[in-house]
N, C-alpha and C positions, 0 to 999 in steps of 0.2 A: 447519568451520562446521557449525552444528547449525541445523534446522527446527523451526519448532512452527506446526502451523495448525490453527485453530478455521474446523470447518464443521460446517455443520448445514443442512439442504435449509428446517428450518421458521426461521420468522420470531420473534423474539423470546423469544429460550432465553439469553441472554445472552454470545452470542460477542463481540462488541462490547467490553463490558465486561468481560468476562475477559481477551481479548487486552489491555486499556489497561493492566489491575491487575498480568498477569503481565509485559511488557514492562518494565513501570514497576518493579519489584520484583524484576527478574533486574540490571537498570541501577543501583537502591539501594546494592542488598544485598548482590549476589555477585564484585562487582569486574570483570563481565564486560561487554559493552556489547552490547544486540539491538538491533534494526531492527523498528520496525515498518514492514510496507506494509500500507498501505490498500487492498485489491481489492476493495471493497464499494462500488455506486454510489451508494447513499445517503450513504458519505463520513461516517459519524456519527464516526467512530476520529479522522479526521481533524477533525472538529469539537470534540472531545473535548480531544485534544492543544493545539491551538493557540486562542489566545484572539480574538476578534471580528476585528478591525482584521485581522491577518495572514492569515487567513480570505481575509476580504473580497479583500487585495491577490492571495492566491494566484488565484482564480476569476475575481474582474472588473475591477479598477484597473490590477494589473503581473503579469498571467499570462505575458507571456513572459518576467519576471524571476526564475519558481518554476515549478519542474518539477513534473508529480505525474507518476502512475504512467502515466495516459494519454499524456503528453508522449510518453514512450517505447515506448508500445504504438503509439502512430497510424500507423505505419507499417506494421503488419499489417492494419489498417483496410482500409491502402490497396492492399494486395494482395501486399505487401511480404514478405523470410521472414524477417526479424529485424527486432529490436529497433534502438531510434536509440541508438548512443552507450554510453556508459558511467554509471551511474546515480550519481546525487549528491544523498545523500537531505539532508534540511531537516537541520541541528545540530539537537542534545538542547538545547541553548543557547538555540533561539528558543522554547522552548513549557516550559508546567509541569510536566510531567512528567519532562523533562531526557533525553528519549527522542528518539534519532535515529528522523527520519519521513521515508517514501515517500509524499504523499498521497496522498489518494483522489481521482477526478473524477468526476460524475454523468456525464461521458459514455462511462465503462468498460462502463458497459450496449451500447452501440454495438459494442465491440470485443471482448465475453465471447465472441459467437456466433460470430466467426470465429476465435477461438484456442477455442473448442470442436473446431472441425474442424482444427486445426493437427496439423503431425503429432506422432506420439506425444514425451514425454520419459521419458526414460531414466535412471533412479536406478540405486546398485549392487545394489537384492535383488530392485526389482519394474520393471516399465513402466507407465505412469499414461498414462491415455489421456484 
């Protein structure tokens, strides 16, 4: 499995939309299938991908019908040292894009600062702190 993440500390340089075009166009194009997750609390990725209605149900109608990313993070919230569960992102099938999605949640802002201080993770060349 391969990674790709778009960061940038400044606010509108177009990670957002690069992330949707590239995800969308490795899933096209190359026979392969990515993942986006959404870990932006503005959630725009996630707004981008899915159209209105399914929107709406993921945040306020049937939120414990649809996972996002928080679903699974709350538990560090809570003091907790993992993650809930096994992750079961949104089909490529319910959105335009035809891209398997992690959504976003506005309440990921709650949960960045304490996986700020989590302890380090461990790739094979570097450690990310």
């Amino acid at each position: 499995m391969k990674s790709i993440v778009f960061f940038n500390n400044k606010g509108g340089v177009g990670k957002t939309t690069l992330a949707c075009n590239v995800v969308s166009f490795l899933n096209s194009h190359t026979g392969n299938r990515a993942l986006l997750v959404d870990a932006d609390p503005q959630c725009n990725a996630t707004q981008i991908l899915l159209d209105e209605d399914l929107t709406e149900k993921i945040y306020f109608e049937e939120e414990g019908n649809y996972k996002t990313l928080y679903t699974y993070l709350a538990p560090i919230e809570n003091g907790e040292p993992s993650m809930d569960g096994d992750v079961v992102p949104l089909p490529g099938a319910e959105n335009r894009f035809h891209t398997d999605l992690l959504p976003g949640h506005p309440r990921m802002s709650i949960v960045e600062d304490r996986l700020s201080h989590a302890s380090p993770v461990r790739t094979q060349d570097a450690q990310i702190w």
